[in-house]
C-alpha positions as CSV (number, residue, x, y, z in Angstrom):
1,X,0.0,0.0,0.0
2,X,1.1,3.3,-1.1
3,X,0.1,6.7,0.2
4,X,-3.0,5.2,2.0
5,X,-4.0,4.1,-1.7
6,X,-5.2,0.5,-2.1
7,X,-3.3,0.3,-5.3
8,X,-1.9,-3.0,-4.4
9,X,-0.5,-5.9,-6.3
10,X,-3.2,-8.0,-4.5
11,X,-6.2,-5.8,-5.7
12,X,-4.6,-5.8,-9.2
13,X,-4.5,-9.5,-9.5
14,X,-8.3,-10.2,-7.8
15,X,-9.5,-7.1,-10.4
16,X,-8.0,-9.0,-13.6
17,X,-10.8,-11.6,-13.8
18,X,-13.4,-9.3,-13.2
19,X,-13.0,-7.4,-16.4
20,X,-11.6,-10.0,-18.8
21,X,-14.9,-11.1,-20.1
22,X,-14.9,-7.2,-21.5
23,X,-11.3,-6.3,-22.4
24,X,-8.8,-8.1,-25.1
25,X,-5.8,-9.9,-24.0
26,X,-3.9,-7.8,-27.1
27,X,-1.3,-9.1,-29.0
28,X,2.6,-9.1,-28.4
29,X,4.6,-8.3,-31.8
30,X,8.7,-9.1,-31.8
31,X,10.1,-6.5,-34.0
32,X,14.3,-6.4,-34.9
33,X,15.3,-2.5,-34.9
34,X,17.3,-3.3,-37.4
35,X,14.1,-2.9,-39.5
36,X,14.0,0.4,-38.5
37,X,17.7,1.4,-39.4
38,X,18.7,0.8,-35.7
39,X,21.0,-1.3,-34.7
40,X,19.9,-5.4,-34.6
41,X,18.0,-5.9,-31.2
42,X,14.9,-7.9,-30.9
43,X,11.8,-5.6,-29.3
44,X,8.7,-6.7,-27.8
45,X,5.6,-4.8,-28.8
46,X,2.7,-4.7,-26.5
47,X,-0.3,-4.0,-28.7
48,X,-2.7,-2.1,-26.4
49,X,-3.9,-0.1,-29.5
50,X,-5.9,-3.4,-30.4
51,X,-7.9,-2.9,-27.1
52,X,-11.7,-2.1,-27.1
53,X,-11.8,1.4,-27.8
54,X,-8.7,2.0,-29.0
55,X,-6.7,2.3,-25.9
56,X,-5.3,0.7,-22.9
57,X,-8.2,3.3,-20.8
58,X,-11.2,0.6,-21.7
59,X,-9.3,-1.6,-18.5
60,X,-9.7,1.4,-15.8
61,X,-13.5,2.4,-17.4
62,X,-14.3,-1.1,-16.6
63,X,-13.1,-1.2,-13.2
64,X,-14.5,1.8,-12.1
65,X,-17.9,0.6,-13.7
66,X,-17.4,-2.8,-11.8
67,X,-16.4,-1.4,-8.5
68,X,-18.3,1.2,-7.8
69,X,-22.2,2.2,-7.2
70,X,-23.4,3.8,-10.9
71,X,-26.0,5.8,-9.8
72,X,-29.3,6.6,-12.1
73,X,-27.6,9.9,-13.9
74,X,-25.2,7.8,-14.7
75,X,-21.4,8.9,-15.1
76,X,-19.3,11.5,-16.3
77,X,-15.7,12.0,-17.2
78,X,-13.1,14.6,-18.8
79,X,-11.0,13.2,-21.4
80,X,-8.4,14.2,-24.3
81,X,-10.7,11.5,-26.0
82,X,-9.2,7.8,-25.1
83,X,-10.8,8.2,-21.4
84,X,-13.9,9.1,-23.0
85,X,-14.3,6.8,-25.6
86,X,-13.2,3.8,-23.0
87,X,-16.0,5.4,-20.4
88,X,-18.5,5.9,-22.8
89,X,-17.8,2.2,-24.4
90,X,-18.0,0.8,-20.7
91,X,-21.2,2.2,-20.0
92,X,-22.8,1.1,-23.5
93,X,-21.4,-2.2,-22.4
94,X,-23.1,-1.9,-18.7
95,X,-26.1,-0.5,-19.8
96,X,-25.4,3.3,-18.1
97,X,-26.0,6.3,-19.4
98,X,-22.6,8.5,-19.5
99,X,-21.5,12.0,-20.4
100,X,-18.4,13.0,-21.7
101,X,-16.9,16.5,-21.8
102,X,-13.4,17.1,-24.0
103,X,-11.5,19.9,-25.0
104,X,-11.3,21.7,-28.0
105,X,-8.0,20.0,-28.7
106,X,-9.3,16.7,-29.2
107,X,-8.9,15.3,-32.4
108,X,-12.3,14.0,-34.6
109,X,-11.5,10.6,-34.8
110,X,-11.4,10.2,-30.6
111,X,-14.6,12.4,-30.9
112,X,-16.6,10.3,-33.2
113,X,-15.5,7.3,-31.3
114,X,-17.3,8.6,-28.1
115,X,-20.6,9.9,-30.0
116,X,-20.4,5.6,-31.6
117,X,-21.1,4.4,-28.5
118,X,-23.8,6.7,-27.7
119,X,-22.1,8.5,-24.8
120,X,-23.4,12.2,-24.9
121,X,-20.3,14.4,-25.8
122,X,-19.3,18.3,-24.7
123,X,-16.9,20.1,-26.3
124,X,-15.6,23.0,-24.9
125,X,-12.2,24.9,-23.5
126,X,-8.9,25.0,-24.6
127,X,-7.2,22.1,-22.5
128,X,-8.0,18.9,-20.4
129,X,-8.2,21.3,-17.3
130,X,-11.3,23.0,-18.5
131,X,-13.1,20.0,-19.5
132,X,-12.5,18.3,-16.4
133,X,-13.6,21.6,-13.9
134,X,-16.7,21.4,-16.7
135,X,-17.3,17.6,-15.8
136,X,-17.2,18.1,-11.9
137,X,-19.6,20.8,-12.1
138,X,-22.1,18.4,-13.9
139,X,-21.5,15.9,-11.5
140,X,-22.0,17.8,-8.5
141,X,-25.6,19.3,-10.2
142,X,-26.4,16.0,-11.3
143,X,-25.2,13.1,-9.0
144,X,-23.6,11.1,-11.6
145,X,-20.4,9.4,-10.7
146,X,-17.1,11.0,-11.5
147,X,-14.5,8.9,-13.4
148,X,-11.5,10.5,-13.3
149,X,-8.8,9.4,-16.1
150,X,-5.9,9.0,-13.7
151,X,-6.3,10.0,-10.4
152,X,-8.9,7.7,-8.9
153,X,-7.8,4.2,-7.0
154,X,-10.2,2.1,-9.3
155,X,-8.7,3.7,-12.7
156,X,-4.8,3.0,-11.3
157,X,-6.0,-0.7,-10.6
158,X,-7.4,-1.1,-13.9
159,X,-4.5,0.0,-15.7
160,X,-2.3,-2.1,-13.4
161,X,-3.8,-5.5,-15.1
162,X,-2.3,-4.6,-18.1
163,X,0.9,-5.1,-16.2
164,X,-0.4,-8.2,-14.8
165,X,-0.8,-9.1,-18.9
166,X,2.6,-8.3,-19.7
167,X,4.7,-10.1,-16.9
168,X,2.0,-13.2,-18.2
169,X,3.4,-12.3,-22.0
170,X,6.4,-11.6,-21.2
171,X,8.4,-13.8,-18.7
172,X,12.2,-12.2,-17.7
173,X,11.1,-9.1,-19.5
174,X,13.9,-6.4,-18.3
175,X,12.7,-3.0,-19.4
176,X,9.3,-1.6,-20.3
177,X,8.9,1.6,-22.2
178,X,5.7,3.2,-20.8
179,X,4.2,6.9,-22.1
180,X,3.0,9.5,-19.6
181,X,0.6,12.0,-19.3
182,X,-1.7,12.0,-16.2
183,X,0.4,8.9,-15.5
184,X,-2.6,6.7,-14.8
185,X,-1.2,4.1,-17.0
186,X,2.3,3.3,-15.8
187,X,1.3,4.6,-12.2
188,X,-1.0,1.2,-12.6
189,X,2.0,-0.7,-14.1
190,X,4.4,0.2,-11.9
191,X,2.6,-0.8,-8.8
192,X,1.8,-4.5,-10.4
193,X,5.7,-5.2,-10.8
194,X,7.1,-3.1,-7.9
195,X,10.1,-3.0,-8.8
196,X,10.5,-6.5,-10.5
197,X,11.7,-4.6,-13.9
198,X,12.8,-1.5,-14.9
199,X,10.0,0.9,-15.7
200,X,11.1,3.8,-18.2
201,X,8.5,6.9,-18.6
202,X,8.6,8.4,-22.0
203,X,6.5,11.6,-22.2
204,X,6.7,14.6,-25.1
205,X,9.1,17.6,-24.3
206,X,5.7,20.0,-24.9
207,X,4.1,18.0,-21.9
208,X,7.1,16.9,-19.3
209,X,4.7,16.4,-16.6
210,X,6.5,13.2,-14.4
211,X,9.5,14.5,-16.0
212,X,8.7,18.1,-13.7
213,X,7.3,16.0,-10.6
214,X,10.3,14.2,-10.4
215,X,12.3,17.3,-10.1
216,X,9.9,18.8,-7.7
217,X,9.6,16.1,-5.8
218,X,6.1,16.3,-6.1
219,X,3.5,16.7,-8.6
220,X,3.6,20.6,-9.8
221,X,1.9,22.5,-13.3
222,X,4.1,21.9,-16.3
223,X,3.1,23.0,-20.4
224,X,1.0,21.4,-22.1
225,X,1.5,21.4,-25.5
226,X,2.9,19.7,-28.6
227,X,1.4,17.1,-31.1
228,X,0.4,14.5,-28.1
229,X,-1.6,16.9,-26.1
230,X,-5.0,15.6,-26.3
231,X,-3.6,12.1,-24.8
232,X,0.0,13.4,-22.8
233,X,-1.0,16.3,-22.0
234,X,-3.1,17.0,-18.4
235,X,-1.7,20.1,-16.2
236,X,0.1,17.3,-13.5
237,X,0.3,13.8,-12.6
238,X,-1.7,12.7,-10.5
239,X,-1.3,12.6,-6.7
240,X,-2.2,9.0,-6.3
241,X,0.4,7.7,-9.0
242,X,3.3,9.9,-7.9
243,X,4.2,7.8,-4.5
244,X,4.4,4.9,-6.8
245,X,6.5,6.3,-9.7
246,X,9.0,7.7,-6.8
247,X,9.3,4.1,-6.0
248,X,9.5,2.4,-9.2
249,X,9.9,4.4,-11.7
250,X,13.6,4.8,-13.2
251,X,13.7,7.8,-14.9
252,X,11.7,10.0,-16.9
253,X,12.8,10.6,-20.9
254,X,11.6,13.1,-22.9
255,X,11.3,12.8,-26.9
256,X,10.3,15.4,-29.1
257,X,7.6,16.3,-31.3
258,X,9.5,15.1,-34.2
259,X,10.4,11.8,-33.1
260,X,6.9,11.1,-32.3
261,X,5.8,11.5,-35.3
262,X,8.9,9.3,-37.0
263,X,7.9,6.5,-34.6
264,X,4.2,6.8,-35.6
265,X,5.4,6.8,-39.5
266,X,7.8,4.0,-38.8
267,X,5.3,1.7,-37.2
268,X,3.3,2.2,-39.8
269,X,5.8,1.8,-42.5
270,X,7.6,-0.9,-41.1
271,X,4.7,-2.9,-39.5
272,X,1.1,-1.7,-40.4
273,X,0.4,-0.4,-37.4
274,X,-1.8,3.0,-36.7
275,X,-0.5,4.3,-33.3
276,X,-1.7,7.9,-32.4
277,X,1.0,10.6,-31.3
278,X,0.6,9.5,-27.4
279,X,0.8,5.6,-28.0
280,X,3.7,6.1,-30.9
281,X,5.7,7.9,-27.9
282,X,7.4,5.1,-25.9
283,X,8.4,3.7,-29.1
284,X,10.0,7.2,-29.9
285,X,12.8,6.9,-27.3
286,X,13.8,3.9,-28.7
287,X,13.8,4.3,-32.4
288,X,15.0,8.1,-31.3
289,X,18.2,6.4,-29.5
290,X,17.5,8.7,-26.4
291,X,16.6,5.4,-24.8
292,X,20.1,3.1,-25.3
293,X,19.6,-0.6,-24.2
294,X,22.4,-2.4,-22.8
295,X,24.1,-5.4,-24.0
296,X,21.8,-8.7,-23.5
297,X,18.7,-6.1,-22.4
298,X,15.7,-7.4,-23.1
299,X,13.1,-4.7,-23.8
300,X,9.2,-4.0,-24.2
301,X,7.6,-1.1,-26.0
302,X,4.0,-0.7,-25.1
303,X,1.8,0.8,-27.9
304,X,-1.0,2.1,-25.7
305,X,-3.4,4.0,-28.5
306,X,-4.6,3.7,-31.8
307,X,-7.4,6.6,-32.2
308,X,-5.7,8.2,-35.1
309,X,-7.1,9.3,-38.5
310,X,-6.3,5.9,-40.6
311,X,-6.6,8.4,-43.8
312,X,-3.1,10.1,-42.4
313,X,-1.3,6.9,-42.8
């Protein structure tokens, strides 16, 4: 237990059979870099862009939908657009009405996903921040249950069994590459392998948000801009993941906006697969070289997002 949060290894592991009858067990791809004009090193992809909704967020919607009381109003949430359209996939799943409120920023395919599964969307402000004060608001007029999309104990658990996936996957994996933005995901991860393997965070120079906690010591306000800042980009991490990123969290690279969007045209290229800015991000540092693995290393790359325009590619 971190923090006085049950985000435990324990909860993690009793949660994983509780959603699997609505989330995929996605694919692992082994890639050589040398396909990528790197030097030879076999990679392990973690395909959570395959997941329902197009992102690793469909495990924490379910979760929260599982674990807590859904009143009659339903729930509401604040995304960049993968919270959203996980949130507003769960409850079409569970039968709940849900509400979701985005920022301007957010990109039409992540919208059009939400409105799909009959979720009723609101767009408005410039950033995540605004969005989310929106959602609160509605959910204090309304009663309907707030799902946060990173700090909430139910969301971190639900990410965590994708860890849970990969150790299963991926037996003496060494490193995982793991994007950040409200750090949700790999504040989830991290707490399922404690320490087990080296967890790398990988978040966009526009949006350094761990990358400034870290040197804070805390979680504090850093930019939010750049190509990945409807998925990488809140105002802070959360205060629930930060305790467990202290602890198991290596180190914090940052990758630019550039590099993104060479990983995104690489995997693409090289593999057929559509990754969005914020899921082509982790791969970045690697294909970038500003993450350098060690003789004998073995690595994973998770791909955590897919809700991209397919006509860009």
């Amino acid at each position: 237990m971190l923090n006085g949060n049950s985000i435990t290894r324990e909860r993690i592991a009793a949660m994983e059979p509780r959603i699997r009858p609505f989330v995929r067990h996605t694919p692992v791809l082994r890639i050589d870099m040398a396909d990528f004009g790197r030097p030879p090193l076999g990679v392990d992809l973690k395909l959570e862009c395959l997941q329902h909704s197009g992102s690793f967020k469909a495990r924490g919607a379910f979760t929260n939908l599982l674990e807590r009381l859904v009143p009659k109003a339903g729930v509401v949430a604040a995304s960049g657009g993968n919270h959203g359209a996980a949130v507003a996939y769960a409850a079409m799943r569970l039968g709940h009405k849900a509400t979701i409120f985005v920022p301007e920023v957010s990109p039409p395919a992540k919208l059009e996903r939400i409105r799909g599964y009959g979720a009723e969307l609101v767009v408005g402000g410039a950033r995540y921040a605004e969005a989310l004060a929106a959602s609160e608001s509605l959910a204090q007029k309304s009663g309907a249950l707030q799902i946060h999309a990173f700090n909430q104990e139910e969301t971190l658990v639900g990410q965590g069994t994708l860890g849970l996936e990969i150790e299963a996957d991926l037996p003496g994996l060494d490193t995982l590459l793991v994007a950040v933005g409200g750090g949700g995901l790999i504040g989830g991860i991290a707490a399922w392998f404690a320490g087990r393997i080296r967890i790398i965070a990988v978040e966009p120079e526009g949006a350094p948000t761990l990358h400034r906690a870290f040197e804070a010591g805390r979680p504090v306000d850093a930019p939010t801009e750049g190509i990945a800042a409807d998925s990488l980009a809140p105002k802070r991490v959360g205060e629930m993941m930060f305790p467990i990123a202290e602890a198991f969290v290596e180190r914090s690279i940052l990758v630019s906006d550039d590099e993104i969007i060479a990983a995104q045209a690489a995997l693409w290229d090289r593999v057929r697969i559509i990754s969005e800015p914020g899921g082509a991000a982790a791969f970045a540092a690697l294909l970038s070289g500003r993450y350098a693995p060690a003789a004998g290393e073995r690595v994973a790359v998770l791909v955590c997002g897919a809700n991209a325009n397919p006509a860009r590619f």
